[in-house]
C-alpha positions in Angstrom: 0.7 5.3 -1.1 3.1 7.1 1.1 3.6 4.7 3.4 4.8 2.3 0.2 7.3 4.9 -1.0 8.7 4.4 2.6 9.0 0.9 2.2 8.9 -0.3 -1.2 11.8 -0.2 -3.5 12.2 -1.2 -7.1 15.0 -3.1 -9.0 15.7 -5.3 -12.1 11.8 -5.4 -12.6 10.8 -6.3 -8.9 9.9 -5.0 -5.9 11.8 -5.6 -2.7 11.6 -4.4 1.0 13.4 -1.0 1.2 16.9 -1.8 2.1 16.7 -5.4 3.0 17.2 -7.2 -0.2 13.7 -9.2 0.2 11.3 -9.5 -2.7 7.8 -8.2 -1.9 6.9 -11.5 -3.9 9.0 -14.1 -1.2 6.6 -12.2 1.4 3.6 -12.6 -0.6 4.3 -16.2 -1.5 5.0 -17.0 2.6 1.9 -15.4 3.3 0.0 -17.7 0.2 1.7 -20.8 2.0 0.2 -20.0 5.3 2.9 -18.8 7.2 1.9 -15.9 10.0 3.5 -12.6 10.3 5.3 -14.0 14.0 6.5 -16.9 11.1 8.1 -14.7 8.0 9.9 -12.2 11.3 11.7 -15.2 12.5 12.6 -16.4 9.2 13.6 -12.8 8.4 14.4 -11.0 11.8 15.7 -7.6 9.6 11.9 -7.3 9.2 9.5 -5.0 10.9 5.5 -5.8 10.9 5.0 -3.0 8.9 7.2 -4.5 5.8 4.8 -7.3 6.0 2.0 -4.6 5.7 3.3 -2.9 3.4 3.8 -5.7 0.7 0.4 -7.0 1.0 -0.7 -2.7 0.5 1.6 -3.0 -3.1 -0.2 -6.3 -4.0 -3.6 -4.4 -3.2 -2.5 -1.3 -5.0 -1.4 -3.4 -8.3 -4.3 -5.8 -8.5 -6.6 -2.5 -8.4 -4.5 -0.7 -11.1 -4.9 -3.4 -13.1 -8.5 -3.5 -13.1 -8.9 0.1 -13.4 -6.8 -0.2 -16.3 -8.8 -2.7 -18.1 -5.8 -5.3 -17.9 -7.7 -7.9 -16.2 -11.6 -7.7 -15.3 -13.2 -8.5 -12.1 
């Protein structure tokens, strides 16, 4: 969790990349379409591995909350 307060950011409803402007959802969607890491840092060189990392921790961390609060059911 720590490391995500590092990285992670909130605003108008969404989460970002900490100072870089770039929804954790864009990442998750690059990673859904089959790009690599090596692919999303060229296509977004003001990113570091670890951003990469860190939004696929927050979708983790959300998709458990939601089951452990009943919203949806594994």
């Amino acid at each position: 969790m720590e490391e995500l307060e590092k990285r992670i950011s909130f605003k108008d409803g969404k989460a970002y990349i900490k100072g870089k402007n770039i929804p954790v959802e864009k990442i998750l969607e690059l990673l859904g379409e089959g790009k690599t890491f090596d692919d999303i840092l060229k296509m977004y060189p003001e990113l570091e591995r670890d951003d990469i990392k860190a939004a696929l921790l927050f979708a983790k961390e959300t998709i458990e909350d939601l089951i452990d609060s009943g919203y949806i059911q594994a």
